[in-house]
C-alpha positions in Angstrom: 152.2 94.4 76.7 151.7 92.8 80.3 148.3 91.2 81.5 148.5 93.0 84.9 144.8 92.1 85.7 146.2 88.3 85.3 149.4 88.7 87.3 147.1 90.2 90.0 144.7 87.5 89.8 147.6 84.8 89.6 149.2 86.4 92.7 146.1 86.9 94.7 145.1 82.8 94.5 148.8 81.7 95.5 148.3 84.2 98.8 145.2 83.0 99.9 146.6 79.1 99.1 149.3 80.0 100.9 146.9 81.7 103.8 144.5 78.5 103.6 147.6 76.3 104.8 149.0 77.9 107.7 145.2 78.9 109.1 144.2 75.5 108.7 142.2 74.2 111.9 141.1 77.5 112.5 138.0 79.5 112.3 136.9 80.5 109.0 136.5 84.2 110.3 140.2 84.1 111.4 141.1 82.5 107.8 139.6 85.6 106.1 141.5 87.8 108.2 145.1 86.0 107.7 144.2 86.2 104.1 143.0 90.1 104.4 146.0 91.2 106.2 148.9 89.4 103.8 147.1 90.4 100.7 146.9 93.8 102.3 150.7 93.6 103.5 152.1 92.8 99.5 149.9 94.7 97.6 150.5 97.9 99.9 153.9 96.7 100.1 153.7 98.1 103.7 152.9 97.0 106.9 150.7 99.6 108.6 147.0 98.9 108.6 145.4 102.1 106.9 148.0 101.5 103.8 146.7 97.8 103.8 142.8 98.8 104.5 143.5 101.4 101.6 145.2 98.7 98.9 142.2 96.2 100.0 139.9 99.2 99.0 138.1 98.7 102.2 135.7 101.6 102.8 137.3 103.3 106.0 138.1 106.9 107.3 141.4 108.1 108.6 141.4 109.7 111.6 143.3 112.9 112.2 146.3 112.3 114.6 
């Protein structure tokens, strides 16, 4: 059986590595974000914001369009 929690973990440090590289010189604030929105664009394997706000489990309501 596969150590999912460990694959998650593994794959979460290599984004925010990868995040920490092409954000260096910048603000810390906009570092978090970078790292935020490409961890929220692979694990929610999409690219609209509510579907990464919802796979960060970032506490947020959905307004009704």
């Amino acid at each position: 059986m596969a150590d999912y929690t460990t694959n998650t973990g593994v794959m979460k440090r290599e984004i925010f590595k990868f995040t920490q590289k092409i954000s260096e010189g910048m603000a810390r604030p906009f570092q978090k974000f970078a790292a935020d929105v490409c961890y929220g664009a692979m694990a929610s394997k999409s690219c609209l914001i509510s579907e990464m706000a919802q796979a960060l489990q970032e506490d947020t309501q959905k307004l009704p369009f």
